[in-house]
N, C-alpha and C positions, 0 to 999 in steps of 0.2 A: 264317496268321499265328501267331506266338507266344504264348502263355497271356499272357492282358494285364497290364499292369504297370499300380499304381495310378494312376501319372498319366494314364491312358489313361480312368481312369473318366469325366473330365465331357465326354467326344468320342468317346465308345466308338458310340454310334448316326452319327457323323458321322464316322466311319472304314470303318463300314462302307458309305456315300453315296459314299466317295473311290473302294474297293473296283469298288464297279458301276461309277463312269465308268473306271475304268478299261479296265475290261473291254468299256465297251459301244464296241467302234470301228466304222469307217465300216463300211457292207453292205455296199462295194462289194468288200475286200478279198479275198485266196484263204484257202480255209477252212485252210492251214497256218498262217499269221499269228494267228489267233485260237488254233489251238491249241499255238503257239508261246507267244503271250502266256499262256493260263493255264497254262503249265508255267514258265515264270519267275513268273507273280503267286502261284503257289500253292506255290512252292519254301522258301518261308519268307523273313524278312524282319521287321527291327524296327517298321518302318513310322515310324520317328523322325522323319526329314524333315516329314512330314505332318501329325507328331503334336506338330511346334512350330510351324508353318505357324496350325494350328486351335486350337492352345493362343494362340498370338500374337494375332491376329486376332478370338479369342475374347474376349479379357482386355481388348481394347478397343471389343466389340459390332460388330465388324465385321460385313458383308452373309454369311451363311454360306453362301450357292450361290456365292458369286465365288470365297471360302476353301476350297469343295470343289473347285473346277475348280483353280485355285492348289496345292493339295496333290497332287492330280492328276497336271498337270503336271511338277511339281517329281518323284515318286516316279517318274512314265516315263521321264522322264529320266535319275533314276538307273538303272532297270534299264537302258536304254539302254546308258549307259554301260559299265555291267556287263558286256552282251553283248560288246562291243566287247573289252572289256579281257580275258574269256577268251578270247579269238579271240588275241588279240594274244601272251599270255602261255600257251595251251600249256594252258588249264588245264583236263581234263576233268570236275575235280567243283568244285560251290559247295555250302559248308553241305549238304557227304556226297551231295548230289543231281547227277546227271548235268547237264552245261552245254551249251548247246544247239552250240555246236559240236562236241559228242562225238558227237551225232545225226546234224548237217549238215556238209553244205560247208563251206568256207570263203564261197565266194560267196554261198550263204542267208544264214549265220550275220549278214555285214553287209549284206546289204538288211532283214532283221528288224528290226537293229537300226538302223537308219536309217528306219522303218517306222516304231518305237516312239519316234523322234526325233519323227517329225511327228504323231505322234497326243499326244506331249507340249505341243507349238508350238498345235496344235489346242485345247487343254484351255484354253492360257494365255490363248489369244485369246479364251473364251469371257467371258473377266473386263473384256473391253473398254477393259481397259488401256494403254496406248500405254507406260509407264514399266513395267507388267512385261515386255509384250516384249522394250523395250529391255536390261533388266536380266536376263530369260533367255537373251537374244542373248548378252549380254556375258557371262554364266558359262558358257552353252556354251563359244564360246571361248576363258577360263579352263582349264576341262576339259582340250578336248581340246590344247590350248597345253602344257598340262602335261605329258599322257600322250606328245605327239611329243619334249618334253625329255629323259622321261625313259626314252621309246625309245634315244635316240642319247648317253644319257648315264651307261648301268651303270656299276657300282661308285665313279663319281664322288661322290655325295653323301655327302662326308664332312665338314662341319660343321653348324652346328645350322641356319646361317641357310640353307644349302641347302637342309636338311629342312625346313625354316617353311617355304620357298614351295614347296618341292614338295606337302604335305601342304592348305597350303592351295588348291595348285589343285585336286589330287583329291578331297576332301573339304569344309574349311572352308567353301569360295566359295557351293557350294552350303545348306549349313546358311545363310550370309549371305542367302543368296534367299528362303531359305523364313520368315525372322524380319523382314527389313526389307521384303519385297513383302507378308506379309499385316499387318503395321503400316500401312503406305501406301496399301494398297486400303479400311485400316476408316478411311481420312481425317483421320489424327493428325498432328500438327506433323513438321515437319521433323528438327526437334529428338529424338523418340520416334523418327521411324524411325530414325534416326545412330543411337540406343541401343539399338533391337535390332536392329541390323545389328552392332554392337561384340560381344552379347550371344552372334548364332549366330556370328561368326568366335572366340569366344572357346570357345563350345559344339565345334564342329567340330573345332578345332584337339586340344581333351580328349580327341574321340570318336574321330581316330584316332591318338592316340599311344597309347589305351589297345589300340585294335586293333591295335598295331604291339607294344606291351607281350604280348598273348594272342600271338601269333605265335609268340614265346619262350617263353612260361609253361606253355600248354597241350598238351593231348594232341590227337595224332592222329584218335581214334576222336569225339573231341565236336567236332571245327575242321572234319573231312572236309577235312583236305590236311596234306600233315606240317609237323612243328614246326619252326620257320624257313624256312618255306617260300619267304617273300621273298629273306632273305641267301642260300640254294641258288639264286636266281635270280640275284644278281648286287644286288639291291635292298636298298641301306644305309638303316635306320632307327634311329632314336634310341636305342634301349639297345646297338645295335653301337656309333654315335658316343659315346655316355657312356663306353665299357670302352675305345673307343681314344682320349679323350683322359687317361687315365690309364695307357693300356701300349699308346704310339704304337709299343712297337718289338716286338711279339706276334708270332711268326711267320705265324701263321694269321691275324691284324688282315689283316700287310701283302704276304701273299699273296691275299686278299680284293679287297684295294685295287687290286691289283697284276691281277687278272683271271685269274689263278693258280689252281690248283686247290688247293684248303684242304681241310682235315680239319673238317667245320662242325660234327659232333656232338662233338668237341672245342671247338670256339668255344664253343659253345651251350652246354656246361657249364660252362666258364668265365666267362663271361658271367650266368649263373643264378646264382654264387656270390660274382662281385665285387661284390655293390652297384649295379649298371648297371640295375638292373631297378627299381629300388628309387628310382634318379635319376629318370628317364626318369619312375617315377609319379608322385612331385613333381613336377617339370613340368608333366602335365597335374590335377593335383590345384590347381596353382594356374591354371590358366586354369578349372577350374569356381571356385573361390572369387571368381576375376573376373565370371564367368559371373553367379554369384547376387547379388555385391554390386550388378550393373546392375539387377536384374529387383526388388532392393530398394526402388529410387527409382521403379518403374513400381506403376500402381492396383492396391489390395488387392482381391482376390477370390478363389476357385477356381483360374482358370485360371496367375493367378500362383502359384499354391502348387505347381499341378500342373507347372506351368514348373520351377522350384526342384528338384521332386522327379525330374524327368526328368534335370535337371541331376547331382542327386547319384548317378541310375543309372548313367550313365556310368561314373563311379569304382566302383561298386559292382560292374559286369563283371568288374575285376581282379580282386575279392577272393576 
């Protein structure tokens, strides 16, 4: 994990309770699966999911063994994910670190990760919820509904509302799980989980336009994958969409657009210099002020503060 960030202080012993279950999976599996799993759980990782999961559920005294298997689940899931998506995309490093399909097959790579599916399904079940299943069920398929979209849909997402619902399958949906299922599990009105369900799709939505912002902004050597790594794939994000609706007629825009081969370290600087970076973080700089104005109308304590602050991290990535 990463040097802790302050919000992380009143859950920091109960991150590391998520930590073990994760790790601890069934004895019955082959001993590469385990050491498959702690080379993704120890690859690095904000652990954020989890850490609004327990912040959430926290702030309203929720049962905190249900919240650890909750957080759990939710964080295998993403890696899960994870696996799949470098499989899928070709990508041999995450965060500078070798991706396990650089190691494996293709054929390991997804029974691993269909592995770490059910040990996530397993986590969720141990909360004996019938409404988080359900609600897992249905963001799994969120997920992966998205990633087959936007398999068969390169260089298409070229307006904003594309990008919303792409961004919220890959990401948002999930933050939505981890805020409105550990509200639900600590037994709060209906009412409370609808607001922090509002709270992570609001959250999410911040978390990766700011990762779609570092994409552009940052270097090689600290991303461990090159700078617009996604636009080199064909994958249109928000500070592209910002610069082409003010220079629809770019030649490198709509050679992009076009499936054409572009000059992208050209894009990328023009891009870095027009304001589009600059758009794009307004954007998500107003979904966190959404973000916090919700968690304003929720119980003062700790976890809420620590909520706010985790909140305002996200923006703070860009800086």
């Amino acid at each position: 994990m990463n040097p802790p960030q302050t919000f992380l202080t009143p859950i920091l012993s109960d991150l590391s309770k998520v930590e073990s279950r994760m790790r601890a999976l069934d004895t019955r599996h082959h001993r590469e699966l385990a050491n498959a799993l702690e080379h993704l759980l120890s690859s690095g990782g904000k652990r954020i999911r989890p850490a609004v999961a327990l912040l959430t559920g926290k702030m309203y005294r929720g049962d905190i063994q249900r919240l650890i298997s909750l957080s759990a689940a939710i964080e295998l899931l993403h890696t899960a994910t994870l696996v799949h998506d470098d499989l899928i995309d070709g990508a041999l490093l995450r965060r500078g670190i070798a991706t396990l399909n650089a190691k494996w097959s293709p054929a390991a790579t997804v029974l691993t990760g269909d592995y770490i599916f059910a040990q996530a399904a397993l986590c969720a079940a141990e909360t004996d919820s019938v409404y988080l299943m359900k609600q897992f069920a249905k963001t799994l398929g969120i997920i992966v509904n998205g990633e087959i979209d936007q398999l068969f849909s390169t260089h298409r997402y070229s307006t904003r509302e594309e990008y919303f619902q792409r961004i919220y399958a890959k990401t948002a949906s999930l933050f939505e799980l981890a805020s409105s299922a550990a509200a639900h599990l600590s037994g709060v009105s209906e009412d409370e989980v609808e607001c922090m369900r509002r709270f992570g799709y609001a959250l999410g939505m911040a978390f990766q336009i700011v990762d779609d912002i570092l994409d552009f902004t940052g270097v090689q050597e600290t991303m461990g994958k090159p700078v617009a790594n996604d636009l080199r794939q064909g994958l249109i994000t928000l500070p592209f969409i910002c610069y082409l609706e003010k220079h629809p007629e770019d030649e490198e825009v709509q050679a992009v657009l076009s499936g054409e081969k572009a000059n992208i370290d050209k894009l990328v600087s023009e891009i870095r210099a027009s304001g589009a970076v600059q758009d794009a973080f307004q954007i998500a700089r107003d979904y966190v002020r959404e973000a916090v104005s919700i968690l304003e109308g929720r119980p003062a304590c700790v976890e809420r503060r620590a909520l706010i602050e985790l909140s305002e991290y996200v923006i703070m990535r860009h800086i």
